[in-house]
C-alpha positions as CSV (number, residue, x, y, z in Angstrom):
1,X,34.2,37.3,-0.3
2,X,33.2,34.2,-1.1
3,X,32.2,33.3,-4.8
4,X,29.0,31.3,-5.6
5,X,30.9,28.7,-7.3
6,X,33.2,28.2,-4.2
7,X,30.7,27.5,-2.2
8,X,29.6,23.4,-1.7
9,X,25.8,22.8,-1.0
10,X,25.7,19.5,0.8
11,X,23.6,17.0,-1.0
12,X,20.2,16.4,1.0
13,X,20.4,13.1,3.2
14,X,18.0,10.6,1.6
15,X,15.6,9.8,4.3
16,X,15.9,6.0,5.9
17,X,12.9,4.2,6.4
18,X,10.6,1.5,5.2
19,X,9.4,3.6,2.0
20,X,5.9,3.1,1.4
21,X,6.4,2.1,-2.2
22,X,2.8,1.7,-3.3
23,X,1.9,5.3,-2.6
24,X,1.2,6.9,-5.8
25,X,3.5,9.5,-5.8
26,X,6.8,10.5,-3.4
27,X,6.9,13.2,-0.4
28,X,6.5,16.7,-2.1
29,X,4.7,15.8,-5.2
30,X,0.7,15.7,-5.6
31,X,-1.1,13.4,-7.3
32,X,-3.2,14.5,-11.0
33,X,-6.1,11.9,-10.6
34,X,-7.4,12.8,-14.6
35,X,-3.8,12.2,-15.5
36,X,-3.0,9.5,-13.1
37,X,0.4,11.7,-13.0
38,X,2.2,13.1,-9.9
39,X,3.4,16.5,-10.0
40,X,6.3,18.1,-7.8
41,X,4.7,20.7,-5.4
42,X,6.3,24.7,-4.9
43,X,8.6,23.3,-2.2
44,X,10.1,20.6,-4.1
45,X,13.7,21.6,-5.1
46,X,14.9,18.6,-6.9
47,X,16.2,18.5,-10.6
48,X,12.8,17.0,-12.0
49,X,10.5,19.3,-12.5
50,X,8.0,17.4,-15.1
51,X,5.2,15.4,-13.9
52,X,5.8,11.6,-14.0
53,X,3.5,8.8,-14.1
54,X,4.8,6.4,-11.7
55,X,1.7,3.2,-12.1
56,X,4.2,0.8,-14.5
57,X,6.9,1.9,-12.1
58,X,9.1,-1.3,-10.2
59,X,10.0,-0.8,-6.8
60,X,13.8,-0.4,-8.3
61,X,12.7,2.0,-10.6
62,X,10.9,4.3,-8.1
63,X,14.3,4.2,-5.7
64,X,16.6,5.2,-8.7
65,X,14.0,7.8,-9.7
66,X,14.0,8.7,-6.2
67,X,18.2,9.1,-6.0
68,X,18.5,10.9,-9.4
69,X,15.4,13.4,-8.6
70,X,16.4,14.1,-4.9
71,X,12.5,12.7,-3.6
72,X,12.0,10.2,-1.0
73,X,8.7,8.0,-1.3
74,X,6.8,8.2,2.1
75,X,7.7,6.2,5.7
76,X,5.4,3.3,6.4
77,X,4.0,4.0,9.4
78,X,3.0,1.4,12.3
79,X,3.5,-0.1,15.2
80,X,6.5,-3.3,14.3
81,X,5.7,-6.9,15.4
82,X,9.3,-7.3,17.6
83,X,7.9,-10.4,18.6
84,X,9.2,-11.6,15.4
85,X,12.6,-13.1,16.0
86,X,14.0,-11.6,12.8
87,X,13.3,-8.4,10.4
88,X,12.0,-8.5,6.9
89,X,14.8,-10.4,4.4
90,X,16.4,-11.7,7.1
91,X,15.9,-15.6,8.1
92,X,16.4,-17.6,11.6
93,X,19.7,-19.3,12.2
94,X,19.0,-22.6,13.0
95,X,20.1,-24.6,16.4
96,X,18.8,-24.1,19.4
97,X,22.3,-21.9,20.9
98,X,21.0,-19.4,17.9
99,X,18.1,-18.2,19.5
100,X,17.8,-14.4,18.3
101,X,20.3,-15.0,15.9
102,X,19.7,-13.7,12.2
103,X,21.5,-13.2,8.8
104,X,20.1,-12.1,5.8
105,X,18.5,-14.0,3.0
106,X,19.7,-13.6,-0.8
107,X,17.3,-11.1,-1.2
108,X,18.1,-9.0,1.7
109,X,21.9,-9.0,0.4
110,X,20.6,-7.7,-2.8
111,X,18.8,-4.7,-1.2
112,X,22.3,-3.6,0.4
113,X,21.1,-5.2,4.2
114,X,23.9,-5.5,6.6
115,X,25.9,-8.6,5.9
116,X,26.9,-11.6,8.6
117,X,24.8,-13.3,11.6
118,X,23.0,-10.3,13.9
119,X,22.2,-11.6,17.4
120,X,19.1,-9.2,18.5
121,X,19.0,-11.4,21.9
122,X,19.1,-8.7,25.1
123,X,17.9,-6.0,22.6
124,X,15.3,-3.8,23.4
125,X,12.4,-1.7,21.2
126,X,14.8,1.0,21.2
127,X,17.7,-0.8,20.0
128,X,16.1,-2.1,17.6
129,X,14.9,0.2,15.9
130,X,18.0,1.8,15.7
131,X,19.4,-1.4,14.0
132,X,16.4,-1.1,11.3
133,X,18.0,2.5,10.5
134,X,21.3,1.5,10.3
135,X,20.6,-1.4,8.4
136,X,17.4,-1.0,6.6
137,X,15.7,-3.4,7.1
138,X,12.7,-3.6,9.4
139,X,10.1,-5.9,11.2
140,X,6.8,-6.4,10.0
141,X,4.5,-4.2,11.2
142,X,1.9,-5.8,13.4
143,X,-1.5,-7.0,12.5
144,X,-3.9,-4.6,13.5
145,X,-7.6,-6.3,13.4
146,X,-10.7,-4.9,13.6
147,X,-11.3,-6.1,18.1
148,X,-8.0,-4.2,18.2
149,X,-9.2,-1.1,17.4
150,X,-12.9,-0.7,18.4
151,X,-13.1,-4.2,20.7
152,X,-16.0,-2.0,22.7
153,X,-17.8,-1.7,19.1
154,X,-18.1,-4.9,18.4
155,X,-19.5,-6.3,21.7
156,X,-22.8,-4.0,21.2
157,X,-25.4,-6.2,21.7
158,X,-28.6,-3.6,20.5
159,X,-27.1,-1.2,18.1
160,X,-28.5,1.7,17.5
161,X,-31.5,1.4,14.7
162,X,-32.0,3.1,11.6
163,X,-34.2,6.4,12.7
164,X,-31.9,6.6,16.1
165,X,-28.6,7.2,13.8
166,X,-30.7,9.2,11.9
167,X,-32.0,11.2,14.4
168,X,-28.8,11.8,15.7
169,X,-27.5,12.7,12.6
170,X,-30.6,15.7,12.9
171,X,-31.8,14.0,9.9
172,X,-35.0,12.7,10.9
């Protein structure tokens, strides 16, 4: 029979996305607003236990806190602006035969972002996507504006008054 020290439990696989990094506190820990500190919940099963005050934090600081303590901050999550010829810290190369044609910026190399020229011409929502996980980096996400939402709301041309809401509201 096996022994417990013979037997390898895999690492969990950090979670690829565009990490929210100005969310208070990562996936699995909730937030103390008297103590402005984030505290792991019963299902986290990383090696920090203690509650951790992440406002002074840097981005960098927040991912290595995230790889030492096995915690992933949360996945933005919107619709991307493909439109966009390239992703976030990547830049356009010039010339018109370079249409589609990206490579990444200095700060993009920093971050780890795939190195060379990517040509995204022919590539479709799906495909790119897939590129943003395998690379990780990823488009802007699109503008969402007020007439996006609710264009219908806007257009009202009598809302309704005071005493209607209220009366609706069975507060009148």
């Amino acid at each position: 029979a096996p022994q417990m020290e013979d037997i390898e439990i895999p690492a969990p696989t950090p979670v690829v996305c565009d990490h929210d990094w100005s969310a208070r506190c990562p996936v699995g820990f909730v937030y103390l607003p008297g103590l402005g500190e984030c505290l792991p919940e019963e299902s986290y099963s990383g090696p920090c236990e203690q509650a951790e005050n992440f406002q002074n934090f840097t981005i960098s600081a927040k991912q290595r806190w995230s790889q030492t303590c096995l915690a992933s901050w949360p996945c933005v999550e919107c619709d991307r602006d493909y439109s966009e010829s390239c992703p976030q810290g990547y830049e356009p190369v010039s010339g018109p035969e370079h249409v589609w044609k990206c490579r990444p910026t200095q700060e993009g190399l920093a971050a780890g972002q795939c190195e060379g020229v990517a040509s995204f011409e022919g590539f479709t929502p799906v495909m790119l996507k897939e590129w943003q996980r395998t690379c990780g980096s990823y488009w802007a996400c699109k503008d969402v504006r007020n007439e996006d939402i609710l264009p219908e709301a806007l257009q009202i041309e009598r809302p309704l008054s005071m005493r209607a809401t209220a009366a609706r509201l069975g507060q009148y």
